[in-house]
Each structure stands twice: as C-alpha cells, then as structure tokens.
C-alpha positions in Angstrom: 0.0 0.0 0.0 1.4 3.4 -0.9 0.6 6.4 1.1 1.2 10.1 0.5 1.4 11.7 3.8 2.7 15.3 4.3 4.4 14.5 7.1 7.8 16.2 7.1 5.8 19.6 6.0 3.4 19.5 8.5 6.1 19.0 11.1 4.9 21.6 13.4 1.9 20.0 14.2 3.4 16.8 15.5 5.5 18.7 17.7 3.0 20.7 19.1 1.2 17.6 19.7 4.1 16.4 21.4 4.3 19.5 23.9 1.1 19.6 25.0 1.2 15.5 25.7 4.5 16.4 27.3 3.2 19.5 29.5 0.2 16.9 30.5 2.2 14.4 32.3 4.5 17.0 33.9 1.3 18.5 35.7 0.4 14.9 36.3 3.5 13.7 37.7 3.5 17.0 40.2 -0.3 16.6 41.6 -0.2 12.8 41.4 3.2 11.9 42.1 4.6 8.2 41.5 3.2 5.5 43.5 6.8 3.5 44.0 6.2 -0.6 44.8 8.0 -1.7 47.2 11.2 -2.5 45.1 11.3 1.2 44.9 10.2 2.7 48.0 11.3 -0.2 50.7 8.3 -2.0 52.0 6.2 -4.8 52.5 4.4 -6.9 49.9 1.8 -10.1 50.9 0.5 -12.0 48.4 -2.6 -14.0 49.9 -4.4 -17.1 47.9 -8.3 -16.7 48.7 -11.0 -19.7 47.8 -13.8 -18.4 49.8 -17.3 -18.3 47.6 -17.8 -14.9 49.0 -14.5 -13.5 47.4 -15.7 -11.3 44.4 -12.1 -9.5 42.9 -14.6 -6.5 41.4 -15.1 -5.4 45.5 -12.6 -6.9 47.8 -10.0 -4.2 47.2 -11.7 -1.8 49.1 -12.5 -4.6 51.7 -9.2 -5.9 52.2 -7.6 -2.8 52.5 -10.0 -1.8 55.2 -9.1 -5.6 57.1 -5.7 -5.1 56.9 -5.9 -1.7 58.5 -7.8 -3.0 61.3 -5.6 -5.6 62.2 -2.7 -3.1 62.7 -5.2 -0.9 65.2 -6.3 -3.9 66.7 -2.6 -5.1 67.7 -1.8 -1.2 68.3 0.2 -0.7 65.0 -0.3 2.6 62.8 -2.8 1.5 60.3 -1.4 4.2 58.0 1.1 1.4 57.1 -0.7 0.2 54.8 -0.8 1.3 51.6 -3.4 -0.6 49.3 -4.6 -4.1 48.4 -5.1 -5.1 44.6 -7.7 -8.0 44.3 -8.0 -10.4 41.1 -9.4 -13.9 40.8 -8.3 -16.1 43.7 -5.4 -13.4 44.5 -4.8 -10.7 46.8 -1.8 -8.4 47.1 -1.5 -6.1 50.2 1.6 -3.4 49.7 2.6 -1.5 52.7 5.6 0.0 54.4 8.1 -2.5 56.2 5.9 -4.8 58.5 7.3 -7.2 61.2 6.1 -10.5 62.4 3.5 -9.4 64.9 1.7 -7.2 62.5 1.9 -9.7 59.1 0.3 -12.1 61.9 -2.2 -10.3 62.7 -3.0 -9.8 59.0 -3.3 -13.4 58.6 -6.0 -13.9 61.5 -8.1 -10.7 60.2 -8.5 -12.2 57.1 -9.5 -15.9 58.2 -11.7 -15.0 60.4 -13.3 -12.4 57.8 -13.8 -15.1 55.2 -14.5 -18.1 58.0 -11.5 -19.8 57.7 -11.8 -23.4 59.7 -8.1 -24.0 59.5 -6.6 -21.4 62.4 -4.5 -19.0 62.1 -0.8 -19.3 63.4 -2.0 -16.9 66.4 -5.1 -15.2 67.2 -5.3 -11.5 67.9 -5.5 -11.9 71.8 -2.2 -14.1 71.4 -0.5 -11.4 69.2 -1.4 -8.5 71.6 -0.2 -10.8 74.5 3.2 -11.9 73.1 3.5 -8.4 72.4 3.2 -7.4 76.3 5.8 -9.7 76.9 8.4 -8.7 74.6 7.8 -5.1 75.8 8.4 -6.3 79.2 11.4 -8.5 78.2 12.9 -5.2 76.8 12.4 -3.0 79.4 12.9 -5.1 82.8 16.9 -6.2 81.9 17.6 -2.6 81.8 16.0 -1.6 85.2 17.3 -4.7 86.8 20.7 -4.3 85.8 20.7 -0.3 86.3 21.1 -0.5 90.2 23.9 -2.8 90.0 26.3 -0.2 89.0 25.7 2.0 91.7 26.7 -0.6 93.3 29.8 -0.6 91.5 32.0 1.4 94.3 31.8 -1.6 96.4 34.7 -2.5 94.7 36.3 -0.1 96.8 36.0 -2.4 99.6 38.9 -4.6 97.5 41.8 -4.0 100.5 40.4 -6.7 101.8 43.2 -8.4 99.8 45.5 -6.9 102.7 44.2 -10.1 104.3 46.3 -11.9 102.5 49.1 -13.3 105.1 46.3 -15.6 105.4 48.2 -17.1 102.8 50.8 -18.3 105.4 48.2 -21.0 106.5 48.8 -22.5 103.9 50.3 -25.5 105.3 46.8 -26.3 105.7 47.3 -27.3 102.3 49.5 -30.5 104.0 46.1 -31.7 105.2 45.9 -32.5 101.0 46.8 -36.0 102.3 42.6 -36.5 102.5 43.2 -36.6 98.6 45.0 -40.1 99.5 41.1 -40.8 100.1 40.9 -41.2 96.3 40.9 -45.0 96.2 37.4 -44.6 96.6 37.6 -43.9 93.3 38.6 -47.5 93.1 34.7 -48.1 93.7 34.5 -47.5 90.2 34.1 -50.7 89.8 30.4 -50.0 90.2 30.6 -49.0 86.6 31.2 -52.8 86.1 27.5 -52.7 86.5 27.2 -51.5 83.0 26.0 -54.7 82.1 22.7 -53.1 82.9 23.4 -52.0 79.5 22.7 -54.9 77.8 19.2 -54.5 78.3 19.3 -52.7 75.3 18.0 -55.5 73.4 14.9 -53.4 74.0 16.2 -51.2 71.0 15.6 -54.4 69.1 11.6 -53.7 69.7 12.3 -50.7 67.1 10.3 -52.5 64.6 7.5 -50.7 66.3 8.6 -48.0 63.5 7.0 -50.1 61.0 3.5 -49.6 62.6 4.2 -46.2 61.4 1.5 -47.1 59.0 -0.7 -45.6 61.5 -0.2 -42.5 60.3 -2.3 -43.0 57.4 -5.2 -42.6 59.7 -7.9 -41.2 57.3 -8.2 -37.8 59.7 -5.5 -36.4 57.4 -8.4 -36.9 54.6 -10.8 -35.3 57.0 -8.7 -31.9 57.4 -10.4 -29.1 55.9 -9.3 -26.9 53.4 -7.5 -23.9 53.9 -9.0 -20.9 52.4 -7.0 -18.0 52.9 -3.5 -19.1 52.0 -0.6 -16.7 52.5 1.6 -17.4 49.2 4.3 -15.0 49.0 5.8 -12.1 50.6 8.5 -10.1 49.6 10.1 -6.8 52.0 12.9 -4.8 50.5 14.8 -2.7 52.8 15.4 1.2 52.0 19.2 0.5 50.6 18.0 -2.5 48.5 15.4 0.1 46.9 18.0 2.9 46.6 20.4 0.1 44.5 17.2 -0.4 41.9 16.3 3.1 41.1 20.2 3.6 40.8 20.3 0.9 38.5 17.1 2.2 36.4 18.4 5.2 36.1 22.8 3.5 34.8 21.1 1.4 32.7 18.7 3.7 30.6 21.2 6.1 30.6 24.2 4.0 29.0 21.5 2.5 26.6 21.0 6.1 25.1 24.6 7.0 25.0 25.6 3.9 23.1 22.6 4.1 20.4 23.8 7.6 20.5 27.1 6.6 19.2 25.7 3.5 16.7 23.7 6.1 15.0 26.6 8.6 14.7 28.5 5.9 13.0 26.0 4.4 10.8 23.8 7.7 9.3 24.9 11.4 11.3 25.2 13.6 14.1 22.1 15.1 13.5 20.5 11.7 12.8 21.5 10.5 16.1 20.8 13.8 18.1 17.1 13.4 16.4 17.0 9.1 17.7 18.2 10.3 21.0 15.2 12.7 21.5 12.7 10.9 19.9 13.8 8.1 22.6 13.8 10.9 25.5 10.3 11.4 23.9 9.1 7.5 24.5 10.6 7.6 28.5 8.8 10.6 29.2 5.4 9.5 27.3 5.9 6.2 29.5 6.5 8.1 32.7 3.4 10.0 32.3 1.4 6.9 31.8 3.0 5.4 35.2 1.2 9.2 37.0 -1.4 9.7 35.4 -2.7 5.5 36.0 -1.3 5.2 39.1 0.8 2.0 37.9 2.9 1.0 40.6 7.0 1.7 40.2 8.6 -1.7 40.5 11.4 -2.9 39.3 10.0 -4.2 36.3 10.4 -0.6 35.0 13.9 -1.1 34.0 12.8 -4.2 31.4 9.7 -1.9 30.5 12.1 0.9 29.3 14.9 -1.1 27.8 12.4 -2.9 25.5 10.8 0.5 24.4 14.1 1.8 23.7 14.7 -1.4 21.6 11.7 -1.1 19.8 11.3 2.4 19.2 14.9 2.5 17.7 14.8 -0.3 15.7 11.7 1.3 13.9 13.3 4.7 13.7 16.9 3.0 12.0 14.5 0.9 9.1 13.1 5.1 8.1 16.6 6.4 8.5 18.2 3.5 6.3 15.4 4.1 4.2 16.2 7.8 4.1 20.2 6.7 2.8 19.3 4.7 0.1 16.4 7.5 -1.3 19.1 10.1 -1.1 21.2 8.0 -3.2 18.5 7.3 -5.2 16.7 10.4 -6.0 19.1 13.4 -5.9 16.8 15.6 -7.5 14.7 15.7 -4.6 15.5 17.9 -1.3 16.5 15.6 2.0 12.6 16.7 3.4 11.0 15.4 0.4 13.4 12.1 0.7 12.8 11.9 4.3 8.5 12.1 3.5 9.0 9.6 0.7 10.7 6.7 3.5 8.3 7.4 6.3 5.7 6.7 3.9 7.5 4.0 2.1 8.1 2.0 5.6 4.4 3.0 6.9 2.7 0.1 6.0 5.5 -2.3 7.9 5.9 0.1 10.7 1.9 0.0 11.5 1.7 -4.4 10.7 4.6 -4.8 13.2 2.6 -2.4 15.9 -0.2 -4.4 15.6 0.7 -7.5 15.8 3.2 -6.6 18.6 0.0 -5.0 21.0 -2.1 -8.0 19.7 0.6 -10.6 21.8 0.9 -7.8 25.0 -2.8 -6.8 25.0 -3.8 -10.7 25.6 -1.2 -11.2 28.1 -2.3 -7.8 30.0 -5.6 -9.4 29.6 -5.3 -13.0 30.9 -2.3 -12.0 33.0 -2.1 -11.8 37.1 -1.9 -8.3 38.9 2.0 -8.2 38.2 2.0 -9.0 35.0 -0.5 -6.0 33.7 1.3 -3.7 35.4 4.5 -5.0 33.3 2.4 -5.2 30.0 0.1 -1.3 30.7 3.2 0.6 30.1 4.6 -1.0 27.9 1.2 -1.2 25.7 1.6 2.6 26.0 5.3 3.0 24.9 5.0 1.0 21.6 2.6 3.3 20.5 4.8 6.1 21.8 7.2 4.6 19.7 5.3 4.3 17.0 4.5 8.2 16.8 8.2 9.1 17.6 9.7 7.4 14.9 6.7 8.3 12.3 5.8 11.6 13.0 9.2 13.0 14.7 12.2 11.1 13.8 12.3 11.9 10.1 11.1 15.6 10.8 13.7 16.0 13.6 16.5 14.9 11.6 15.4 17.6 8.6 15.5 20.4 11.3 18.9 19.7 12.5 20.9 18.3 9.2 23.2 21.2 8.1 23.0 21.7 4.6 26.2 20.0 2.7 26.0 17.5 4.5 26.0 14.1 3.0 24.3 10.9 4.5 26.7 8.0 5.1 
C-alpha cells in the first residue's frame, strides 16, 4: 500500500502535539506523584491465595484494604502502614511500608476470620497483643534490673580486703591435701562394672514398632479441611536495597541512550542520532506520564519496561533512517525533506503491521495475566505506541531540522 502523507511539511503540528502531551504528564507527575512498589520505596508486599465463595475481585480491594488496617489498630500498630490491596481472581496483594512478624500475623487472623476460615491461624489477635506485652516487658525489665547494679559498682572499693592476705601463710593447711589419698574410693568405680545393665538394650531391638508407622495414614488427614485464605508469598525490601534499583534504572537507561547515540553517529549522522536520541527521551517521558497519570505501581520491572521500548522504538526509527540513505542515493533531484517524506511513507505500511501484531501478543497477556504482569504489559502497551508516533511523526522531521546543509548521508 502506498501512502502520500505530508508529514515532514506539516512538522509543526506533531510537535505541538508532542508538547502539550508532554506538558500533561509533567502537571500529572507534580499533583499525582509516583506511586513507588516496594522494590522502589522499601516495604512490605503479601500476596494472599483466597478460595472463599464470597470472594468477588470487582469489590474486595476496598475490603481488604479496610481488614488489613484494622488488624494493625487492633494489635496497636499505625494502620497508616498500609498502603493498598489489589484483588484479582483467587489473588490478593496487600503493599505497605516494612511490616514485622507481629503485624503480618495479625493480618493473617483478620482475614481468616473475615472469610470463616476453619483452619486457624498461626496466632489469634489476643495471642498477638499478649506476646506483644511480653516482649515489651522483656525489653524494658533487663535494663531496670541491671541499672542499680552499678551503683553498686564502688563496692569494689572495699577490694583492700586483699590486705588479708598473710592468710596465705596458712597455707600449710594445704598438708592436710593428704585427704586426697582418700581417692581409692575412686577404686569403687568398679560400680561401673554394672554397666552390664546396659545390655538391656535388646529393647532397642523392639524398634520394629517403627513399621507400625502405618498408622499415620489414619484417614483424619483426609478429614482436614481446606485452607482458604492461604498466604503465598511475601517479599520486603529494605530502603538501601530500593535505593540500588532506582540507581540501577536510572545506569542502565542512561548508558543504553549514550551507546545508540554513538551506533547512529557511526551508521547515518550527528544530526540523525541527536534526532533518535530525543525521539527516545520522547518514549521515556510518554511512558513516565502513563506510570502518573494510571497510578501504575514503580517496580522494578520498570527497567525491562524501558529497555524494550528503547529497543523497539529504535529499531523502527533506524529501518526510516536506512530508508532515508538509500532515497538520497537514489533520488538526488529531490531535497533531504521530500526524501525523508518519501521513506516514512514508504516504511508506513511495515511500521503500522509490526505495531499491531506486537500490541495484539501484549494486549492478551495484560488481559489473561495476574496483577503483576499488567502492570508490566500497561506501560509497555503505551510505549510501543509512543514509539510508534516518535519514529513516524518525529524522527524523520527531527532529523530535517537539525541536518546542516552540505551534508551528506553515510
């Protein structure tokens, strides 16, 4: 199919389109700021397996959330700790800052009891707030105990007592050792020769009584119920750990662009390469937004999302640009714009088919997928198409606007 777009002379329009979509999602990301996942922000995450009939995923977020926050007041923890619960079929996941034992416990008995549980719960609320009381008191008594005690301390002064040492001279009570020539009653030892008790062992020989182990297949085990609030995962990432990741996000993407930067120097121009590098700037940002303005949590899948838009978007952006050299060579009797519009509408066709048939692949998998998995396929949904427009719509023009004239395409 051939098209006929003006695209490279109606530049200006792109790229006001651009700058508002740009100026959107800076507003966004100062009102709504990221929400950071606990990969990000340091936290706790507790992923929860629920087969209660009354579970319905379209409603339980709400719920859960509410639970969860009344098991920390009820155990006299800052409900403010948590920070949502996503439901889905069968699944819950409750994100909130770093938890510890007491409070993740009292979680799990909340949420048993809510949805009638019949197996129990490690500990029940009263037991929680009770172990609590002791610890507290564990932690507090040592130090009162042990604080008089060194008050005490200047009785060491007392120590001249050691002045009393002539006592020493007595030692020749030490001749009266001789009582140690009482030790032959050590030769009673002998009662050890009674050891033979010891060869009553043959009892051991009765361990056959292992194989009635058999008993154990008692059909109770059958009868047990089944559990129906299941905690299947947790995951807590300290503040450091979190720090490393958004270091790492940040490396990454940033050698990535530095090294296409220089590929696309090589290969076309400067002024190719400047226009790849912004058009990629362009994708981050766009993605960015999308993580605002939706509220998608900032994991750590973020780094995979944004290396494979910067994959993607350049890969399309090179096939217009090495369409771009061989119409140059081609058609010298055309200006570089009209060459440029000529390749974007000569790769059109290809660049649309392999958009499509990419979102067709990540749309059923953010479809059919578990909680974590559309928050890893939303964003990137949104950057291929990002992508798409970049290297349509900007790349080409970009590189018109900056290419000095003279200068030849490699």
């Amino acid at each position: 199919m051939n098209f006929n777009f003006k695209i490279v002379q109606n530049k200006k329009i792109f790229f006001i389109i651009s700058a508002v979509i740009i100026v959107l999602g800076m507003i966004s990301m100062i009102v709504r700021p990221f929400y950071l996942d606990v990969d990000f922000a340091g936290g706790t995450e507790i992923t929860y397996s629920i087969k209660a009939e009354s579970f319905d995923a379209a409603k339980e977020s709400s719920v859960i959330n509410g639970l969860a926050r009344e098991a920390l007041s009820a155990i006299g923890s800052d409900s403010d700790l948590i920070n949502n619960a996503i439901a889905s079929d069968g699944e819950v996941i409750i994100r909130s800052k770093e938890l510890n034992e007491y409070e993740i416990d009292a979680i799990d008995a909340v949420l048993k009891e809510h949805y009638g549980d019949p197996v129990a719960p490690l500990r029940t609320i009263e037991e929680i707030v009770a172990a609590l009381e002791t610890a507290s008191a564990e932690e507090t008594a040592p130090a009162e105990e042990t604080a008089p005690a060194e008050e005490t301390a200047p009785a060491e002064e007392t120590a001249p007592v050691e002045e009393t040492a002539p006592a020493e001279e007595t030692a020749p009570a030490e001749e009266t050792a001789p009582a140690e020539e009482t030790a032959p009653a050590e030769e009673t030892a002998p009662a050890e020769e009674t050891a033979p008790v010891e060869e009553t062992a043959p009892a051991e020989e009765t361990a056959p009584v292992e194989e009635t182990a058999p008993v154990e297949e008692t059909p109770e085990a059958e009868d047990q119920p089944e559990e129906l609030v299941t905690r299947v995962g947790m995951d807590s990432v300290g503040a450091s750990v979190s720090k490393d990741l958004r270091n790492a996000a940040v490396i990454s993407t940033t050698i990535a662009v530095i090294l296409m930067l220089v590929y696309i120097t090589i290969r076309f121009q400067f002024s190719s390469a400047v226009a790849a590098v912004i058009c990629l700037c362009h994708d981050i940002f766009i993605v960015l937004a999308a993580y605002s303005i939706l509220q998608i949590p900032v994991s750590s899948s973020i780094i995979a999302v944004v290396l494979t838009i910067l994959g993607y978007s350049i890969n399309a952006t090179i096939i217009i640009f090495d369409r771009v050299r061989e119409n140059v060579k081609r058609n010298q009797s055309n200006t570089f714009a009209e060459n440029v519009n000529i390749s974007i509408n000569q790769t059109l066709s290809r660049s649309i088919n392999t958009t499509i048939t990419t979102l067709l692949t990540i749309g059923l998998i953010y479809i059919l997928g578990v909680q974590s998995i559309k928050e890893f396929a939303l964003p990137l949904i949104v950057g291929i198409i990002s992508g798409l427009y970049s290297s349509v719509f900007l790349a080409g023009s970009l590189w018109t606007t900056f290419k000095k004239k003279g200068n030849r395409v490699r």
